[in-house]
C-alpha positions in Angstrom: 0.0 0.0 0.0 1.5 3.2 -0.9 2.2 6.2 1.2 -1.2 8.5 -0.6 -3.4 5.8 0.5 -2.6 5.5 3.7 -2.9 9.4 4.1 -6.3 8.8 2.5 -7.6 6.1 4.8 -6.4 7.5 7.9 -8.6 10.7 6.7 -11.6 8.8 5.9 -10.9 7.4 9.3 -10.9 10.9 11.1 -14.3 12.2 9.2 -16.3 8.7 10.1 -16.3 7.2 6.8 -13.8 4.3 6.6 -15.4 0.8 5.5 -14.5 -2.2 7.6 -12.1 -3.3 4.6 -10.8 -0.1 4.3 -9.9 -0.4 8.4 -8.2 -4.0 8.0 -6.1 -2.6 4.9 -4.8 0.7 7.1 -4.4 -1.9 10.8 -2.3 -4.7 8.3 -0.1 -2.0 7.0 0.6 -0.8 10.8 0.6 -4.4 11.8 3.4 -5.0 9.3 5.2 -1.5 10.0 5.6 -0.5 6.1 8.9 1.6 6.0 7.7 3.8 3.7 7.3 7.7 4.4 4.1 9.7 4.3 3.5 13.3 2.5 2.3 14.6 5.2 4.0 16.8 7.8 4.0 16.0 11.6 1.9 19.1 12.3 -0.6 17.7 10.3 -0.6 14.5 12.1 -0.5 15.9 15.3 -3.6 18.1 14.1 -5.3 14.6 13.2 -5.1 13.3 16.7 -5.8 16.5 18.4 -9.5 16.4 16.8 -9.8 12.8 16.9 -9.7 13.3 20.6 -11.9 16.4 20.8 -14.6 14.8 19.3 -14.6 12.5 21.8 -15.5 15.0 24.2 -18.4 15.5 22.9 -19.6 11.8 24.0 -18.6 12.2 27.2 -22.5 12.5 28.4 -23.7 9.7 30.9 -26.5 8.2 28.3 -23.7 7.5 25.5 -21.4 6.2 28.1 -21.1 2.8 25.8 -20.7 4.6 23.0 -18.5 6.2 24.0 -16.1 3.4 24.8 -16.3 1.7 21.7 -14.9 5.4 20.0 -12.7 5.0 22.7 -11.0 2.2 21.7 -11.4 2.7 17.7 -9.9 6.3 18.3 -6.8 4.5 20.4 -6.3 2.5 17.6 -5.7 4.9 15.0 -3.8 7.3 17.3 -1.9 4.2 17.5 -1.2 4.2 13.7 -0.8 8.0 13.7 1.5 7.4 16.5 3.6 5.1 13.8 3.5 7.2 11.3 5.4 10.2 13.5 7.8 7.3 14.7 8.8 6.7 10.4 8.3 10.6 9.5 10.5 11.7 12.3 9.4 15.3 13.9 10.4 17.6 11.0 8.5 18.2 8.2 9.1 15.7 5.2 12.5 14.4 7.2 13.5 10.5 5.6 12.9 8.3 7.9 15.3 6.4 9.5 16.1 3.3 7.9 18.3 1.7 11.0 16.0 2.7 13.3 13.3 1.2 11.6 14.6 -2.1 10.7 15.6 -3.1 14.5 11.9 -1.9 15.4 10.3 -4.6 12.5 12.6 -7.0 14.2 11.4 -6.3 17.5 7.8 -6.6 16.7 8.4 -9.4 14.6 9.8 -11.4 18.4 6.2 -9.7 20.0 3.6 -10.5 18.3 -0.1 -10.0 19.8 -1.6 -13.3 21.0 -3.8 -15.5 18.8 -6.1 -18.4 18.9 -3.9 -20.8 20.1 -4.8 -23.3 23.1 -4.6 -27.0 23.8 -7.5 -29.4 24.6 -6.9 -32.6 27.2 -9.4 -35.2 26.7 -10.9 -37.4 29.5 -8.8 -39.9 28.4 -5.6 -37.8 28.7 -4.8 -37.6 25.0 -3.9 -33.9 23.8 -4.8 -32.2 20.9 -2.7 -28.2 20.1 -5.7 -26.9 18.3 -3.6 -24.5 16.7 -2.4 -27.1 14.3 -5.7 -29.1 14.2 -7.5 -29.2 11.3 -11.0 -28.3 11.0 -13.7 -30.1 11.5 -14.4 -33.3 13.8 -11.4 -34.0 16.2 -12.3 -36.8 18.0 -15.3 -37.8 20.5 -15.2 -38.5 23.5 -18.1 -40.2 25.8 -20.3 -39.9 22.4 -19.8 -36.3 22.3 -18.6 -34.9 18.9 -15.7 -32.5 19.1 -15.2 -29.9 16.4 -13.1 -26.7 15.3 -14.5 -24.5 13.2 -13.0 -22.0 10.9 -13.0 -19.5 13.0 -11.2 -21.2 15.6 -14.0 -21.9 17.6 -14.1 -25.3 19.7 -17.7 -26.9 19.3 -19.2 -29.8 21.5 -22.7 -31.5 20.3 -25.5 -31.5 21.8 -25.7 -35.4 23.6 -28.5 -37.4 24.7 -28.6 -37.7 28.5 -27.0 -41.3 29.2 -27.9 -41.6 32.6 -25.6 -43.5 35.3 -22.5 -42.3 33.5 -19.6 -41.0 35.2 -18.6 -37.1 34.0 -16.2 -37.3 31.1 -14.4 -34.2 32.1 -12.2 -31.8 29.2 -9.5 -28.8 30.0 -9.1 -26.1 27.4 -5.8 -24.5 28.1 -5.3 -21.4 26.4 -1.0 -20.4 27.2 0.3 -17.0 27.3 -0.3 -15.7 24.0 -3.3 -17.2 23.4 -7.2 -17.3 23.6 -9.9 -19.5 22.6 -13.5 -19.5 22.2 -15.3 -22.3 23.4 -19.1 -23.6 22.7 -20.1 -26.3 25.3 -22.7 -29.2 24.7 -25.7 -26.8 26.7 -24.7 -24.3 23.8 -23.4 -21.8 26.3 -20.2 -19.9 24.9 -16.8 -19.3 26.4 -14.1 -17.2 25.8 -11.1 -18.0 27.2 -7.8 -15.4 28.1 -4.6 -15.8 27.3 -2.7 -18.2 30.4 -6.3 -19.4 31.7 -7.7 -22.8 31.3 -11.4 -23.9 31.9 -12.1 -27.8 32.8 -15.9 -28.9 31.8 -17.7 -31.7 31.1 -18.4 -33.0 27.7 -22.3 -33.2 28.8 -24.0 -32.1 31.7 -26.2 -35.4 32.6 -26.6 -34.2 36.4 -28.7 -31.9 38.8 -26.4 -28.6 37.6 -23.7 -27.8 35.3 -20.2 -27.2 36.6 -17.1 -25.7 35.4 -14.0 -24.7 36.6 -12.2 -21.8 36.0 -8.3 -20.3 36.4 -7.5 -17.0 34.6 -10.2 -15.2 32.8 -12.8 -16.1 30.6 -16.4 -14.7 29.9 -19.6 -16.6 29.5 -22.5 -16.4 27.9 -24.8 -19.0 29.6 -27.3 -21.1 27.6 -30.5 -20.9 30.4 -31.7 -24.3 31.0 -34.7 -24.7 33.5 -34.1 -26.5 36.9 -30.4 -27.0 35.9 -28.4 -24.2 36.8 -25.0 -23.4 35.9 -22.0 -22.7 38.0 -18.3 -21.9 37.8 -15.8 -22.7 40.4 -12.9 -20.5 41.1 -9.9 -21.1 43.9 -12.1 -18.0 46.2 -15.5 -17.9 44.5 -18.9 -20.0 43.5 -20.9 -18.5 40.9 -24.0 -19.9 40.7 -26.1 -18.6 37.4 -29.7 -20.0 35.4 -28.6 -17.9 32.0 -26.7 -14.7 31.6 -23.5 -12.4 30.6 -20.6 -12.5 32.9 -16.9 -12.3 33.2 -14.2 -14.1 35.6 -11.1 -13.1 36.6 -9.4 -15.6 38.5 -5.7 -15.6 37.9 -3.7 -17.0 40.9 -0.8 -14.2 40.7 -3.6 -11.1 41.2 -4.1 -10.0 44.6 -8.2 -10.8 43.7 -11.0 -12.3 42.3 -13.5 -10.7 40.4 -17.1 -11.6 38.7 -18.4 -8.8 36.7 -21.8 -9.3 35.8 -23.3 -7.8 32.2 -26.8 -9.3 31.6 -28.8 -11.3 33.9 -28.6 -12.2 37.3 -25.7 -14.1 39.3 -24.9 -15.3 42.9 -21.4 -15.0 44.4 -19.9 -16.9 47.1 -16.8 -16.6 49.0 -15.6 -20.1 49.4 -13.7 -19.5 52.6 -16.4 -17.6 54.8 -19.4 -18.3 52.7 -20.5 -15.4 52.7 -22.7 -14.3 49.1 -24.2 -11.6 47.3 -26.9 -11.6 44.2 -25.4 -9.2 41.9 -27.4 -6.2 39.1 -26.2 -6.1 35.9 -23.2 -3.4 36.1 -22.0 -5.0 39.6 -18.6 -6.4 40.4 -18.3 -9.0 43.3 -14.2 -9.0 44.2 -12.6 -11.7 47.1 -8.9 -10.8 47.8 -7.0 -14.0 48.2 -7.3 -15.6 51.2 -9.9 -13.2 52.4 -13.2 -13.9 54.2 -14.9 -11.0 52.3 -16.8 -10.1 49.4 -16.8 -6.8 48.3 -19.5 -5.6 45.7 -19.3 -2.6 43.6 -21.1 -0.7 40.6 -18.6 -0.7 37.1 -18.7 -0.3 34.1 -19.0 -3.7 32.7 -17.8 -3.0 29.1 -14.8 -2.4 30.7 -14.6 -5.9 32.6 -14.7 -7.8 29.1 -12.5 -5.2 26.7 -9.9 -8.4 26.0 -12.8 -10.5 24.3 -13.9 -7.3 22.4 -10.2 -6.7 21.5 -8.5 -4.3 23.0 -6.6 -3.1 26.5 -8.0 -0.3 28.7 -5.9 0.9 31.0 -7.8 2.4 33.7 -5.8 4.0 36.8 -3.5 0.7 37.0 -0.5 1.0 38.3 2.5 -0.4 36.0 2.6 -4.1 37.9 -1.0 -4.9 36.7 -0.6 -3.2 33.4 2.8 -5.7 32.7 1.2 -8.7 34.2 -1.6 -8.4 31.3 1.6 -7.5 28.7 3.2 -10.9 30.1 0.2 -12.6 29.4 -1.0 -11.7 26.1 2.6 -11.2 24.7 4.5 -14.3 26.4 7.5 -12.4 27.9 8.5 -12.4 31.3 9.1 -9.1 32.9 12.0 -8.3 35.1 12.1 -4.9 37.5 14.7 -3.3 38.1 14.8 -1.5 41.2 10.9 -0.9 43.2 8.0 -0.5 40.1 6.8 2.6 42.0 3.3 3.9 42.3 2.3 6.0 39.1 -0.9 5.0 37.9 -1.5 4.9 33.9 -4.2 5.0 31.8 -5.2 4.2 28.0 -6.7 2.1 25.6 -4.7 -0.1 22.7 -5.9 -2.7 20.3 -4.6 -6.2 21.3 -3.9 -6.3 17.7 -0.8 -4.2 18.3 2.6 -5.3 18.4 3.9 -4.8 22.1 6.4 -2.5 21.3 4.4 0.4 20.0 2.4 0.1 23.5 5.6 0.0 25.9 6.7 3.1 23.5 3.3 5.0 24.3 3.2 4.0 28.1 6.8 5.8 28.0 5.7 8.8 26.3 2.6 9.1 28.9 4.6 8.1 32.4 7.6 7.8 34.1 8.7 4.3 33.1 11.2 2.9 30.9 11.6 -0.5 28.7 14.5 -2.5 27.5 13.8 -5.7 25.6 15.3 -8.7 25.3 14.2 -12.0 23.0 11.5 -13.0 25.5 11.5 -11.0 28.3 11.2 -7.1 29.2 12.9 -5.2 32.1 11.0 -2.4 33.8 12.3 1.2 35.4 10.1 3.3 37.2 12.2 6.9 37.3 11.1 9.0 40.9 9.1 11.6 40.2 
């Protein structure tokens, strides 16, 4: 793609205009970091992202709050591809970029790629199957259950008979750092699955309820099924549900445990007192680890479930929680040197993105600096 038409799509971009093929063409020419200069000035770019942001103010109203998110996150992205196009054009006008520079960052991006659909499935019988090199259609079966990818990468389980008297034939869908996964069990309800999280289910739910376990994140979308209700075990909570939109957060190295409900209604328990609350849609039910309570709280709920809808939003985090999600999405360990501090950040990226254009824009926004290294990142917090 030459240099006019990305000039030409990030404009169509800015007046509202862009087609959704017009969109994938301007993110794969970021996502592939084209060294090839733009006629356009860095005033005029910085002009660009001055009124994509101001017309984001004008959303700012309560009612549109939703709205407003989602032109949060689309005007993140292309900030983030204005953002590139500075990096290539240097800051005068019409200066050559820098062809050095340039070529270590393609390297660099080309060792952090964003995550993809990538996960492995253990079957009852302990056989594994890396779904990222599966082919499509029927895998196997297990307990008379079908087991199928699908094109998109989604992992499908048909809808059984009840055979009563049979033990549960349990699965695990393991999604590792760097991955996710989308998952459709035999009751029809859907799964996504975070990168480092896993989610052990059976492949039919012949009993009273329907139970699933849960570490790391995932969000569900349960299929409601009278007199058999569903629930999903953490290592601190019990969520107990009949059919609704909720998100878990569960990882074992954050200090908490959160259910964030959407649509619907759920029940929360805290495993170690038992104490429980019935959460409203735009409620959050939190258990520190180890702790007897259960603290409930209004959010926004968007916010909860922006991995599954594709992006990051940084909201107030301080830089350990903000690396912890890099780490996981990115699959490099992170390495501190000297205390992290406790500046708090805040922004919103595309997942899409390659990992060094967001530790570039978390630099220009904070006190914090990144060196990489083939599969790791070290962190310095500067005093303020």
């Amino acid at each position: 793609m030459q240099a006019p038409e990305i000039k030409e799509l990030l404009e169509k971009y800015k007046k509202g205009v862009i087609t959704d093929e017009e969109m994938a063409l301007l993110e794969t020419w970021y996502l592939q970091w084209r060294p090839e200069p733009l006629d356009v000035s860095a005033e005029e770019l910085e002009t660009l992202k001055s009124e994509v942001w101001q017309s984001l103010h004008l959303q700012d109203a309560a009612p549109v709050r939703r709205h407003w998110r989602k032109q949060l996150a689309a005007a993140a992205a292309v900030l983030v591809l204005l953002g590139a196009a500075l990096y290539f054009l240097g800051p005068g006008t019409g200066k050559k970029p820098d062809t050095t520079k340039m070529v270590a960052v393609r390297k660099q991006a080309n060792e952090f790629m964003p995550g993809s659909n990538r996960a492995t499935l253990t079957l009852s019988n302990g056989q594994q199957i890396v779904l990222t090199n599966a082919q499509n259609g029927e895998l196997a079966e297990d307990a008379s259950v079908a087991i199928s990818k699908k094109a998109d990468g989604e992992l499908v389980y048909d809808h059984p008979r009840k055979q009563e008297g049979t033990g549960p034939a349990l699965n695990t869908l393991a999604a590792p750092r760097g991955g996710q996964y989308h998952l459709t069990l035999s009751d029809g309800t859907q799964v996504w699955l975070n990168a480092a999280s896993s989610i052990t289910y059976p492949v039919s739910f012949n009993g009273k309820e329907r139970s699933v376990t849960v570490r790391g994140e995932a969000y569900f979308e349960v299929a409601q099924l009278e007199g058999q209700p569903f629930k999903v075990h953490t290592a601190r909570q019990e969520i107990t549900v009949l059919g609704t939109h909720f998100n878990v957060k569960a990882y074992p190295d954050d200090p908490d445990i959160s259910t964030t409900l959407l649509t619907g209604s759920v029940k929360v328990t805290n495993m170690t007192s038992g104490i429980a609350a019935v959460l409203k849609p735009g409620q959050q039910a939190s258990t520190m680890n180890a702790g007897a309570q259960l603290d409930v709280r209004s959010v926004d709920a968007e916010d909860a479930i922006s991995w599954k809808n594709g992006y990051f939003l940084f909201d107030d985090q301080d830089i350990t929680s903000i690396m912890k999600i890099i780490s996981r999405w990115y699959d490099v360990d992170i390495e501190y040197k000297g205390p992290p501090g406790n500046e708090r950040f805040g922004g919103t990226f595309s997942r899409a993105s390659y990992m060094p254009e967001i530790l570039t824009n978390l630099e220009r926004i904070g006190h914090v600096h990144f060196e990489l290294f083939p599969g790791k990142v070290t962190v310095t917090t500067q005093v303020q």
